[in-house]
N, C-alpha and C positions, 0 to 999 in steps of 0.2 A: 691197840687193844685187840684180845683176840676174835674172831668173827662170830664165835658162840656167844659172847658177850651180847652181841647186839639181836639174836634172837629171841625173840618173844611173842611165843603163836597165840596169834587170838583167835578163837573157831565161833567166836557170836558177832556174826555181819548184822551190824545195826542198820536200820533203811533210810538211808541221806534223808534228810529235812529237805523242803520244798524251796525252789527259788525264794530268795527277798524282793525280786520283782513287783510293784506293787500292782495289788487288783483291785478290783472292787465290784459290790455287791447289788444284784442285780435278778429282782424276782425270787430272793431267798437264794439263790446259791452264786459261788464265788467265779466269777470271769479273769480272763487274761484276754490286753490285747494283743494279737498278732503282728508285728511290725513289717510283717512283709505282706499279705493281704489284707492288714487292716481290721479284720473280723473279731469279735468278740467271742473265746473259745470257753464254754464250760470244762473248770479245772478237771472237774469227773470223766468228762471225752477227754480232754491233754493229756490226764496220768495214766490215764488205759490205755492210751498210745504213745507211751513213752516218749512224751512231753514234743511229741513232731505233730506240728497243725497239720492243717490235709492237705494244704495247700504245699507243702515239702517243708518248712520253715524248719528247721532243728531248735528249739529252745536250749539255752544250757543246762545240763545234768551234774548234781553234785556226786562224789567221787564215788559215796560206796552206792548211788543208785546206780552207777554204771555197773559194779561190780556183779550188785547184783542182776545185772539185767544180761549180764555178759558171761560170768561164773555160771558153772552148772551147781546147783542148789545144796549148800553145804560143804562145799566145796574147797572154799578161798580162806586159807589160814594167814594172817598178818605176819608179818616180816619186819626187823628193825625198828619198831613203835615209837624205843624209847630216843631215837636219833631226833632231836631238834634243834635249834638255831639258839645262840644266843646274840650279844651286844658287843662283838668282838671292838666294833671302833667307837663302842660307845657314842651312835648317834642320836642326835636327840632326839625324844620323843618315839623311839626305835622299838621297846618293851614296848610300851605302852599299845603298838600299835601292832605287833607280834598279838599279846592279848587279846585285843579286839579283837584282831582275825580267828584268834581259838574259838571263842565264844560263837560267832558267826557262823564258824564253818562247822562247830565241832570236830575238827581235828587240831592235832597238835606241828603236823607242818601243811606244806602245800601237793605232796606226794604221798598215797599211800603203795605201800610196796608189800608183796608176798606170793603166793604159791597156789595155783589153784588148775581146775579141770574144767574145759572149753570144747563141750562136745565128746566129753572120756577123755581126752587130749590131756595129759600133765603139764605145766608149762609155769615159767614167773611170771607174775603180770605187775606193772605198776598203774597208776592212773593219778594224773593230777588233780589237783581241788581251785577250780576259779574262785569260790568261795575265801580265799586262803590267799590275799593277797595277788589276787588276779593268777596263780600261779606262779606267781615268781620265783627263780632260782637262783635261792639262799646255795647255804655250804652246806646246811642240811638235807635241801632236795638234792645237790650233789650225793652228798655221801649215800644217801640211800639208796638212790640209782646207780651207784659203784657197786655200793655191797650188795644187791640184787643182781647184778651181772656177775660180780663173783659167786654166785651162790648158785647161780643157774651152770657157771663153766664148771663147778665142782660135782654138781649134780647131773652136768649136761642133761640140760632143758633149754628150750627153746623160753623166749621173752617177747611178751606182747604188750607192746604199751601204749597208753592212752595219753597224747600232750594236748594242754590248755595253756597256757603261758600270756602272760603279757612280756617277758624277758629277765634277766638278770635282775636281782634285787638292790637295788643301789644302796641299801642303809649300808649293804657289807662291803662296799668296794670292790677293789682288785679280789678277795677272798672270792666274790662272786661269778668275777668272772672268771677265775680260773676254774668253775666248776665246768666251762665249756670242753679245756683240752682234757681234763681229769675224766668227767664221763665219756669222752671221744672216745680215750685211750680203751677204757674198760670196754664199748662196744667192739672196738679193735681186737682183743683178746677174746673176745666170746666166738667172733666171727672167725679169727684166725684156726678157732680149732673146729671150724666146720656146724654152728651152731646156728640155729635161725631165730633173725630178729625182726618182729614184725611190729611197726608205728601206725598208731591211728591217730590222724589230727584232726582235734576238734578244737570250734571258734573260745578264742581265737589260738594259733600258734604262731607267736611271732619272735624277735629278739634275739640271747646267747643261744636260748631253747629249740629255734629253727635255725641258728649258726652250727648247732649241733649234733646230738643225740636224737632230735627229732627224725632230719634229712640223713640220718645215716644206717637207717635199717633194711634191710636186704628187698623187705616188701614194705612201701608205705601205701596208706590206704587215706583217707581224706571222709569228712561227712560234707553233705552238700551244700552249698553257703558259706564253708568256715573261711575264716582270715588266716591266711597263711603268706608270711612274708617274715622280712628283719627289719628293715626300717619303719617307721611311720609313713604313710602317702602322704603328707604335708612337708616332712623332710627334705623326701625323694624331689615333691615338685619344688620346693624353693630352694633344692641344690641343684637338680638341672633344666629349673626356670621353664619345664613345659610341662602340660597337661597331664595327665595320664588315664588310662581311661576307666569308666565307669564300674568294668566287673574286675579291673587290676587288684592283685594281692586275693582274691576269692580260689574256691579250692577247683574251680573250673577253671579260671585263667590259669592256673599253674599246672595243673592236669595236661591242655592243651600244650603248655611248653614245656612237656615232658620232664618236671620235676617229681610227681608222687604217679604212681600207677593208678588207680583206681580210688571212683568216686562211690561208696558204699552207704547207705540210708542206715539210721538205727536199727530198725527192722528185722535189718539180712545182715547185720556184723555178726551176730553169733556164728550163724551159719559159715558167713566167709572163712572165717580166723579157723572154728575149727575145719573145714575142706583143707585151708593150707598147711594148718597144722599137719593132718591126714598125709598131704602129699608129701612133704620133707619127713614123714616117720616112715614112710613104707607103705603107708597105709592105703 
């Protein structure tokens, strides 16, 4: 199909819905616990500070509040909308839970993909949706992150993307995992023609998605706390029968062993993305 096909600019960024975390109510306004200091956070301070306790904690962000917290205002036209997933092996129970996840996350897959301004900076951006089946990649979140690198090489633009992942989506099988060489290849081809690609991982990014498209952008960036790894730490330790230890798979243990460059707070990601935007432009 041809690539205009799959174009469909939306210009009204709806405001993500709020975690399904649950809270509860305490003096008339609504609390969240914090799971790494423990503290009980009014929702009105978390959302003002883009859901990070004070204590550094990152809370998970649904996709288009990242967009919009990341996007310069007005910005971010959608891309490829109508690409989603079906039942190719007809697993059971498979729609049904495709479904579920729409309603939940409000969106229609686990990736949204499109075109936006970061700092004045033109650029693709995609961002995943935890909401959306942990992030898992369907053939769908393939395809859209194919046709977004192709759309950035035709356009030559730089691509900044956002992964949350729990890994390859098993209802699809083999379909699923071949979506790991298929986006390779297409980051391949963006980079072969001098293009910069910038990954921000947030918790968790694990699985085909850090086999991937993730670890394979020019500059990776990391938020603080995320899980970042391919296996399970319960895997890892009862295949090689030893401990591992307590901050293993965190975005500071892998930092340290020099897999992602830089560990950046929600705060200062705008800031960053576009500086290096800036610097790969000339700027």
């Amino acid at each position: 199909m041809a690539l205009i096909n799959f174009l469909k600019p939306k210009n009204q960024l709806e405001e993500g819905g709020r975690t399904s975390a649950p809270i509860h109510e305490d003096a008339g306004e609504p609390e969240k616990n914090c799971p790494n200091c423990h503290k009980d956070i009014p929702l009105s301070r978390l959302w003002a500070n883009d859901l990070v306790c004070a204590c550094g904690y990152h809370f998970r962000m649904k996709a288009r509040q990242r967009i919009k917290l990341i996007a310069d205002k007005d910005s971010f036209m959608e891309l490829f909308s109508s690409v989603k997933s079906e039942n190719p092996l007809n697993f059971p129970g498979y729609k049904d839970k495709a479904e579920t996840a729409r309603v939940a996350s409000s969106e229609e897959e686990a990736v949204i993909t499109g075109v936006a301004e970061i700092g004045k900076q033109k650029c693709c951006l995609f961002v995943m949706e935890s909401y959306f089946m942990m992030g898992s990649m369907g053939s769908a979140v393939g395809e859209k992150i194919i046709l977004l690198f192709e759309y950035a090489l035709k356009h030559r633009l730089p691509v900044v993307g956002f992964t949350v992942s729990g890994g390859a989506r098993m209802q699809e099988g083999l379909l699923s995992l071949m979506q790991m060489a298929k986006t390779s290849a297409s980051v391949k081809r963006h980079s072969d023609s001098g293009l910069l690609y910038i990954a921000v991982l947030t918790d968790p990014t694990t699985g085909g998605v850090t086999a991937s498209f993730a670890m394979e952008a020019d500059i990776i960036l990391a938020e603080p706390g995320a899980t970042v790894g391919f296996a399970g730490r319960r895997v890892i330790e009862q295949t090689t029968k030893k401990s591992l230890p307590k901050e293993f798979q965190t975005s500071e243990f892998v930092l340290e062993h020099g897999f992602i460059d830089k560990i950046v707070s929600r705060q200062n990601q705008k800031k960053m993305i576009s500086l290096l935007l800036k610097m790969h432009n000339g700027g």
